[in-house]
Chimera marker file (.cmm) of the C-alpha trace (Angstrom):
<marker_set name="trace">
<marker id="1" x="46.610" y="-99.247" z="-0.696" r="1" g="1" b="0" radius="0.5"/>
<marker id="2" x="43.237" y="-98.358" z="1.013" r="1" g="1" b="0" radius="0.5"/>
<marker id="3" x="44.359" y="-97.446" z="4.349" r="1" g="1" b="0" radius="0.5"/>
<marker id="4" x="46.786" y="-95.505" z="2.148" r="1" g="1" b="0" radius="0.5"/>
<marker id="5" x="45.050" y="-93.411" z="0.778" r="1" g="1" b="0" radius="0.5"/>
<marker id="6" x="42.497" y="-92.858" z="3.701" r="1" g="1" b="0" radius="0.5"/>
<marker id="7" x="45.650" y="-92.167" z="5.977" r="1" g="1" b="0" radius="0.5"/>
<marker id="8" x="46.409" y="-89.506" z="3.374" r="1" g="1" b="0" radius="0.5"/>
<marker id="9" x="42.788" y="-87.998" z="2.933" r="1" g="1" b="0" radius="0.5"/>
<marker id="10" x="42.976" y="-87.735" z="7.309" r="1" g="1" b="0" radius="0.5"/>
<marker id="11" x="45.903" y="-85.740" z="6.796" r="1" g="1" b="0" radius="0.5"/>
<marker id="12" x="44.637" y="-83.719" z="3.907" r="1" g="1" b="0" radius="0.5"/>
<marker id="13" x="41.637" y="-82.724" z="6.097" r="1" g="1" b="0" radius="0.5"/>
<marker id="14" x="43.997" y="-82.064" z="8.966" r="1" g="1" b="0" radius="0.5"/>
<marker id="15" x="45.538" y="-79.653" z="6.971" r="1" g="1" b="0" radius="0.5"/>
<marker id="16" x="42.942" y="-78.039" z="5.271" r="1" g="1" b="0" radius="0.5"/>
<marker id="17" x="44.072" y="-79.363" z="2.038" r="1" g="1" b="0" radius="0.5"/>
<marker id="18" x="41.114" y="-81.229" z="0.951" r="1" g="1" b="0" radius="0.5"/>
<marker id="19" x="39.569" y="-80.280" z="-2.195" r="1" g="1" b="0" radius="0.5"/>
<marker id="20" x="36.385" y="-81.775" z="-4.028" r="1" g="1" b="0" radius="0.5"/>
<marker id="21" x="35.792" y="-81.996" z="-7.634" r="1" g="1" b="0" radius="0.5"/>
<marker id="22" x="32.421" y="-81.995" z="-8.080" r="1" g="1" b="0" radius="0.5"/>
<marker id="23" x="30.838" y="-83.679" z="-11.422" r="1" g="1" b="0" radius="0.5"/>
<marker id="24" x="27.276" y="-84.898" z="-12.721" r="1" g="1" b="0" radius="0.5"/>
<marker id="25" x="27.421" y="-89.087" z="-12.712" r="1" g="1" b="0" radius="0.5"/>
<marker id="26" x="24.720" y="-91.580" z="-11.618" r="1" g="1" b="0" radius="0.5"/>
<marker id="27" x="25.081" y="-92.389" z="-7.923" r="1" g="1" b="0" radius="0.5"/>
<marker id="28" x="24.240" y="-96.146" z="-8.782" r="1" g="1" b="0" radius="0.5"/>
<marker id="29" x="27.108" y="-96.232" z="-11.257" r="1" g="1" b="0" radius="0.5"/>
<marker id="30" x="29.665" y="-95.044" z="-8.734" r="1" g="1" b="0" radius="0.5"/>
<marker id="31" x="27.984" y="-98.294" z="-6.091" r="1" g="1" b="0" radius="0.5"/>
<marker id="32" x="28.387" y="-100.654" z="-8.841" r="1" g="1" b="0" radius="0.5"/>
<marker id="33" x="31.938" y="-99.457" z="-9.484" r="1" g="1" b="0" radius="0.5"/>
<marker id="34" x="32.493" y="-99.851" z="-5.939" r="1" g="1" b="0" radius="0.5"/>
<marker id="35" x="30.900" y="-103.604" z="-5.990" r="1" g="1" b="0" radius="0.5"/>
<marker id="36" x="33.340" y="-104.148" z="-8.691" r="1" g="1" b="0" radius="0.5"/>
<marker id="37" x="36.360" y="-103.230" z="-6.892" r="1" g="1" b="0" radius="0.5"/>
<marker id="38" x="35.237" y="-104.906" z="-4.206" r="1" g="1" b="0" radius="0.5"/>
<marker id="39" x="34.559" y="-108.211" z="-5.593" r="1" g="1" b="0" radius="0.5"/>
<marker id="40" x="37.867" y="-109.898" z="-4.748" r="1" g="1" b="0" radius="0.5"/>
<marker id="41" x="36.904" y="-109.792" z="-1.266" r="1" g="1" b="0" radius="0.5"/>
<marker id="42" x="33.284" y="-110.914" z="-2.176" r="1" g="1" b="0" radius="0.5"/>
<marker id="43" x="33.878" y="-114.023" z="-4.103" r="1" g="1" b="0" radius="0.5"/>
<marker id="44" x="36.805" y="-115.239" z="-1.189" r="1" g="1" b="0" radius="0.5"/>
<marker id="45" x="34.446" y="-114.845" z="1.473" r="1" g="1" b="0" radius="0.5"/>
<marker id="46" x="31.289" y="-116.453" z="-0.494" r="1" g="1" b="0" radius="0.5"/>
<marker id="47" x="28.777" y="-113.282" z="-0.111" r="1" g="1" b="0" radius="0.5"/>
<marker id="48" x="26.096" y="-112.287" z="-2.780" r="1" g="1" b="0" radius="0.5"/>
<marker id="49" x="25.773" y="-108.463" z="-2.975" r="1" g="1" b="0" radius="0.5"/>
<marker id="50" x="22.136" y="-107.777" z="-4.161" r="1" g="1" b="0" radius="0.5"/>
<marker id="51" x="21.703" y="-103.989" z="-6.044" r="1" g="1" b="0" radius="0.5"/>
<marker id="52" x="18.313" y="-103.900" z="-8.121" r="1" g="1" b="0" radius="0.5"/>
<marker id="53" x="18.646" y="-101.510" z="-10.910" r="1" g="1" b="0" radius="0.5"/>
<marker id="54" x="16.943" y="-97.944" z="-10.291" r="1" g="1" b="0" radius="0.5"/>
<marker id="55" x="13.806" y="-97.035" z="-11.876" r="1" g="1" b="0" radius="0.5"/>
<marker id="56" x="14.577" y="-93.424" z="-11.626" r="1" g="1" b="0" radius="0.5"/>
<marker id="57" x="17.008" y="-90.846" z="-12.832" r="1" g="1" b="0" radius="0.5"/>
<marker id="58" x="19.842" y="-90.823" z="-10.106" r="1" g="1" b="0" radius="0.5"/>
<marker id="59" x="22.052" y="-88.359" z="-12.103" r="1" g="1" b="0" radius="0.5"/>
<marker id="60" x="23.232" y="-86.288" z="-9.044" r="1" g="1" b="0" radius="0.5"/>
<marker id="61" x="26.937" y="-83.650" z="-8.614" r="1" g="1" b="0" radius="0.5"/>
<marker id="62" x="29.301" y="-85.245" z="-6.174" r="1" g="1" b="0" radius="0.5"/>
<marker id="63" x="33.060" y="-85.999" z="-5.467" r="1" g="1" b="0" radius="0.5"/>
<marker id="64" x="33.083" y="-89.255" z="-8.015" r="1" g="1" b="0" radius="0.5"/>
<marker id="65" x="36.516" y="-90.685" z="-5.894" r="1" g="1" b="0" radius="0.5"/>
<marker id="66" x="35.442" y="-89.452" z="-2.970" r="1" g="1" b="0" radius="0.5"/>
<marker id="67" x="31.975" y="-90.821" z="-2.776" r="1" g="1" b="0" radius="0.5"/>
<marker id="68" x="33.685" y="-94.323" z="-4.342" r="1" g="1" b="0" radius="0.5"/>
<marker id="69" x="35.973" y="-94.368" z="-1.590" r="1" g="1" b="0" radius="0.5"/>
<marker id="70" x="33.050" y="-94.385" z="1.423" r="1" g="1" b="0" radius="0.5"/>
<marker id="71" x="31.171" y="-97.358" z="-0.444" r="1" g="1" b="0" radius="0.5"/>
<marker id="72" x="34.615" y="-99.051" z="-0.739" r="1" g="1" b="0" radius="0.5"/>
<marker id="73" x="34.658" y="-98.603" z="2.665" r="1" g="1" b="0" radius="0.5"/>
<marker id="74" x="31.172" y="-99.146" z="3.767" r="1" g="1" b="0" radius="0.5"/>
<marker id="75" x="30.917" y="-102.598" z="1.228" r="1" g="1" b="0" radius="0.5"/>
<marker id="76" x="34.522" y="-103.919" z="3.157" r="1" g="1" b="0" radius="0.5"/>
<marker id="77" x="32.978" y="-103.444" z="6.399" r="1" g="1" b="0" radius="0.5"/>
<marker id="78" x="30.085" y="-105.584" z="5.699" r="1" g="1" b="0" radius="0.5"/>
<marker id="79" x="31.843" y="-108.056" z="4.075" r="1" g="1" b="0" radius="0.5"/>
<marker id="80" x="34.451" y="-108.279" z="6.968" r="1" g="1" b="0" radius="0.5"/>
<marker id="81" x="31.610" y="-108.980" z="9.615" r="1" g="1" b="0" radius="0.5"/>
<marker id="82" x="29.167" y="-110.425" z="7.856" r="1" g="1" b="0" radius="0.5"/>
<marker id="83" x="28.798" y="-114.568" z="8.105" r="1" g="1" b="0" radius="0.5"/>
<marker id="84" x="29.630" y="-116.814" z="4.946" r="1" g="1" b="0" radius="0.5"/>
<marker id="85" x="27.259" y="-117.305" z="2.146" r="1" g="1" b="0" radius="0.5"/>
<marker id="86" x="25.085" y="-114.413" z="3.165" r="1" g="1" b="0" radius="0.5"/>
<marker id="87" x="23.720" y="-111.607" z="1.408" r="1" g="1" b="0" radius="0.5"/>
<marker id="88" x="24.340" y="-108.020" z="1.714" r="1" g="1" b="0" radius="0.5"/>
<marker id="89" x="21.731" y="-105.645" z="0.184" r="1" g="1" b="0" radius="0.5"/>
<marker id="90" x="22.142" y="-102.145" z="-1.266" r="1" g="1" b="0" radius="0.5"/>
<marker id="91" x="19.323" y="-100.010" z="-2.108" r="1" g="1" b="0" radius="0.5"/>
<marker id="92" x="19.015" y="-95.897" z="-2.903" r="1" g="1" b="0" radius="0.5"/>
<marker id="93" x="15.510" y="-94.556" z="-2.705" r="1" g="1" b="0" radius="0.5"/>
<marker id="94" x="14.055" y="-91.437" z="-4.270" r="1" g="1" b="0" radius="0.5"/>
<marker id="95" x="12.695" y="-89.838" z="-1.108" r="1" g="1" b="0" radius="0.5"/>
<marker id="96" x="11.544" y="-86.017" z="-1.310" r="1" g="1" b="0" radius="0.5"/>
<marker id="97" x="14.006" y="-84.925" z="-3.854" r="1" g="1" b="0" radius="0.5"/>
<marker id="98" x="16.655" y="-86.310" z="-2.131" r="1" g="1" b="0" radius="0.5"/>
<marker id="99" x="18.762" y="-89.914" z="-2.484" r="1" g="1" b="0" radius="0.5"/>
<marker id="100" x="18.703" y="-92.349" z="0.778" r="1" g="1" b="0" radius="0.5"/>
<marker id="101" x="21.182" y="-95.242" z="0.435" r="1" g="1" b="0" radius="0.5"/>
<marker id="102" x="21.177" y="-97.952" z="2.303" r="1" g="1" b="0" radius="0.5"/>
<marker id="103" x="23.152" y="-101.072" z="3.343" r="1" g="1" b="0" radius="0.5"/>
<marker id="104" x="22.772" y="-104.275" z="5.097" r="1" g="1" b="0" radius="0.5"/>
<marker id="105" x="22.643" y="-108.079" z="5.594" r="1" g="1" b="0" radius="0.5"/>
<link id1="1" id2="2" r="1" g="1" b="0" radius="0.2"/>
<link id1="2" id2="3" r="1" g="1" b="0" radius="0.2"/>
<link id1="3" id2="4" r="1" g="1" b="0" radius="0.2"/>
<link id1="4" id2="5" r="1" g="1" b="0" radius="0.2"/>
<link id1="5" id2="6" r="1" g="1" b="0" radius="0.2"/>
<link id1="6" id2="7" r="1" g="1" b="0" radius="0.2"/>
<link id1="7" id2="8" r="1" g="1" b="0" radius="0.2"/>
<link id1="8" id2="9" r="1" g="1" b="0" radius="0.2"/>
<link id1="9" id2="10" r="1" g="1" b="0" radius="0.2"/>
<link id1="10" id2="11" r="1" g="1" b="0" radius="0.2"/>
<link id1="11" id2="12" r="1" g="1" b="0" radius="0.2"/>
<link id1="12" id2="13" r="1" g="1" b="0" radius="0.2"/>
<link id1="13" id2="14" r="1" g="1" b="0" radius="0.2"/>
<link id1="14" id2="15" r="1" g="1" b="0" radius="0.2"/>
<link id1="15" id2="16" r="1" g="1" b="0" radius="0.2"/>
<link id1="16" id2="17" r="1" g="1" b="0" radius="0.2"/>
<link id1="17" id2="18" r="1" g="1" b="0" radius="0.2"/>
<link id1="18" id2="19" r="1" g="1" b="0" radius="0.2"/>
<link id1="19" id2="20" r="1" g="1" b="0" radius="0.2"/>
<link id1="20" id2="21" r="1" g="1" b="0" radius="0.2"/>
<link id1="21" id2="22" r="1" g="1" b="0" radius="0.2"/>
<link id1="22" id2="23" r="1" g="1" b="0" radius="0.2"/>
<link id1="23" id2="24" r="1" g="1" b="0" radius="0.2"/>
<link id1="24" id2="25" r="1" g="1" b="0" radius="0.2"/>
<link id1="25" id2="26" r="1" g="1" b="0" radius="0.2"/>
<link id1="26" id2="27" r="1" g="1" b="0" radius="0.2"/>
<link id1="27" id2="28" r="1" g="1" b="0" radius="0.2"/>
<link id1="28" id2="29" r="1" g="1" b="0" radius="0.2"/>
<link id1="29" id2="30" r="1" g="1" b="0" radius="0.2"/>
<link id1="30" id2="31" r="1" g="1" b="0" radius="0.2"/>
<link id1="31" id2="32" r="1" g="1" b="0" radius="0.2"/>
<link id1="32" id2="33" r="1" g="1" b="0" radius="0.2"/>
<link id1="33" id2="34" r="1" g="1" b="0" radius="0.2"/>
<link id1="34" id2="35" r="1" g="1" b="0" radius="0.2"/>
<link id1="35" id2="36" r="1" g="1" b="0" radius="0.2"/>
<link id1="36" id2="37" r="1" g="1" b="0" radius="0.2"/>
<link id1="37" id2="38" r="1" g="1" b="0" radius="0.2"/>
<link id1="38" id2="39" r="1" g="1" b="0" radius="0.2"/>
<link id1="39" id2="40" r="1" g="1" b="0" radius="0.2"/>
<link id1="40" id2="41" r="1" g="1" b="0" radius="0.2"/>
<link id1="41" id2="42" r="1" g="1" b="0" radius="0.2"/>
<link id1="42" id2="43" r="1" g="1" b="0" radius="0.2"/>
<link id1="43" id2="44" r="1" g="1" b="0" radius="0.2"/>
<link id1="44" id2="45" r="1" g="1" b="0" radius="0.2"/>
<link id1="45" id2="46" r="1" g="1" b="0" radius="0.2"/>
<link id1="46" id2="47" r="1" g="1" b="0" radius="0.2"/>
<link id1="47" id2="48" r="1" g="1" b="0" radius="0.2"/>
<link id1="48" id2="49" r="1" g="1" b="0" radius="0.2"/>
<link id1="49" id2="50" r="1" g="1" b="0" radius="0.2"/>
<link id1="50" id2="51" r="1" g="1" b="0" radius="0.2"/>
<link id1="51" id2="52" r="1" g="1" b="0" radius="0.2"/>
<link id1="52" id2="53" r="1" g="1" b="0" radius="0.2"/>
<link id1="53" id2="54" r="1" g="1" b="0" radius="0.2"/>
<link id1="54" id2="55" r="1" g="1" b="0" radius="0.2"/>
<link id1="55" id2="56" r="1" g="1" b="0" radius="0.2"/>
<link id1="56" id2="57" r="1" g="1" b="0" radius="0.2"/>
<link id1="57" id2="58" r="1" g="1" b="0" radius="0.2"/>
<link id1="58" id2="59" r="1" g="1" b="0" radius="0.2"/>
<link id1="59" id2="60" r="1" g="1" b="0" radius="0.2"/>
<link id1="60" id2="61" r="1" g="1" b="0" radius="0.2"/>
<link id1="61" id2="62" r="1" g="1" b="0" radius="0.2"/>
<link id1="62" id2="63" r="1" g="1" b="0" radius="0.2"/>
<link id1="63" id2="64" r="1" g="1" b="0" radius="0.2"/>
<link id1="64" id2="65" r="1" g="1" b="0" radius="0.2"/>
<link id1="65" id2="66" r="1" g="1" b="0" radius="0.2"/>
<link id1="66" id2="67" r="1" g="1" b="0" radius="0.2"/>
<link id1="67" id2="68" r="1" g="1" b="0" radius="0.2"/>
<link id1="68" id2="69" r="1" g="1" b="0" radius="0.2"/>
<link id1="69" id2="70" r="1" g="1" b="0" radius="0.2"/>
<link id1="70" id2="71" r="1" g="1" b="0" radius="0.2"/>
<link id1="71" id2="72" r="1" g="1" b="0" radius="0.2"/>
<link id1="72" id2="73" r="1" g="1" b="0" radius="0.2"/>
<link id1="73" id2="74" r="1" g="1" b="0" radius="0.2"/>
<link id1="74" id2="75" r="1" g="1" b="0" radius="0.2"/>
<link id1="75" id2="76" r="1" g="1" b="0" radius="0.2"/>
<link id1="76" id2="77" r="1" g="1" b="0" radius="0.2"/>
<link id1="77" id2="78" r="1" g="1" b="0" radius="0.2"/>
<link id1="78" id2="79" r="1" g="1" b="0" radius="0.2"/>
<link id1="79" id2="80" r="1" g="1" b="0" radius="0.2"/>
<link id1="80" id2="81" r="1" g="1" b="0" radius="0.2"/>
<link id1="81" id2="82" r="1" g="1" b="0" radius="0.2"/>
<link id1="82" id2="83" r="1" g="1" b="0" radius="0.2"/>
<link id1="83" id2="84" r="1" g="1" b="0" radius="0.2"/>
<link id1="84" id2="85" r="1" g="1" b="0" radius="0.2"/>
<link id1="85" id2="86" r="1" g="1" b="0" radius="0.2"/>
<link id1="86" id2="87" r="1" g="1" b="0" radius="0.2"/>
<link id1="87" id2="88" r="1" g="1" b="0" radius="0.2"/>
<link id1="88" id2="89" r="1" g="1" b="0" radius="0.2"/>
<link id1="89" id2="90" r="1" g="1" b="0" radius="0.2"/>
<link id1="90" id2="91" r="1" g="1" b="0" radius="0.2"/>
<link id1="91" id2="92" r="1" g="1" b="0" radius="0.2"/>
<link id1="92" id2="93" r="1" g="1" b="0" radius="0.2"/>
<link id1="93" id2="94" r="1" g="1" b="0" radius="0.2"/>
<link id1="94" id2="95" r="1" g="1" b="0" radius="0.2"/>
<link id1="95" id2="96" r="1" g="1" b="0" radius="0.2"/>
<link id1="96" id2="97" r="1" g="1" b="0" radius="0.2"/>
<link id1="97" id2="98" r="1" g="1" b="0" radius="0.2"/>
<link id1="98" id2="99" r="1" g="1" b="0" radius="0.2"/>
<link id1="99" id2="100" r="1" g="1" b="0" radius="0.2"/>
<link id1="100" id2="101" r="1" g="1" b="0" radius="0.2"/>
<link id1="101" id2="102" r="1" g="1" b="0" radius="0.2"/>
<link id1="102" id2="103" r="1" g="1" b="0" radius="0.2"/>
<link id1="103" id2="104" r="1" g="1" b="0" radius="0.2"/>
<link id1="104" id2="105" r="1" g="1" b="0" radius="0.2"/>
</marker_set>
């Protein structure tokens, strides 16, 4: 259903049909949604997924679904090619009024 709907998005942008809808949210509530959805894939492959909660206000406006859908994608990625029983790491740092995320194993 993924590839689906990224097939569909492609062809949106192709066409000049895309359209955001921009709301206020916390960007570390839209990675934990997207840990959630991914966790199917995270218990069968035996991989810890370490997020620390923030210690600052990361209330930002952006595209909720479509900003979901790249750490869907970015979290299934390094799942797929990272080894068993490892741990991937997600972090988002406050740098210079602006929100750096990160991710890696």
């Amino acid at each position: 259903m993924t590839l689906l709907d990224n097939l569909l998005d492609l062809s949106k942008l192709e066409s000049e049909g895309f359209k955001y809808t921009f709301k206020k949210e916390k960007l570390s509530k839209c990675i934990e949604n997207a840990i959630k959805d991914m966790s199917g894939l995270i218990t069968s492959k035996n991989i810890k997924i370490s997020f620390k909660k923030l210690k600052f206000d990361d209330t930002m406006e952006f595209d909720v679904s479509k900003l979901l859908q790249v750490f869907r994608n970015l979290l299934s990625n390094a799942i797929k090619y990272a080894p068993e029983k490892s741990i991937i790491t997600l972090s988002v740092i406050d740098k210079n009024q602006s929100l750096l995320f990160s991710i890696s194993d």
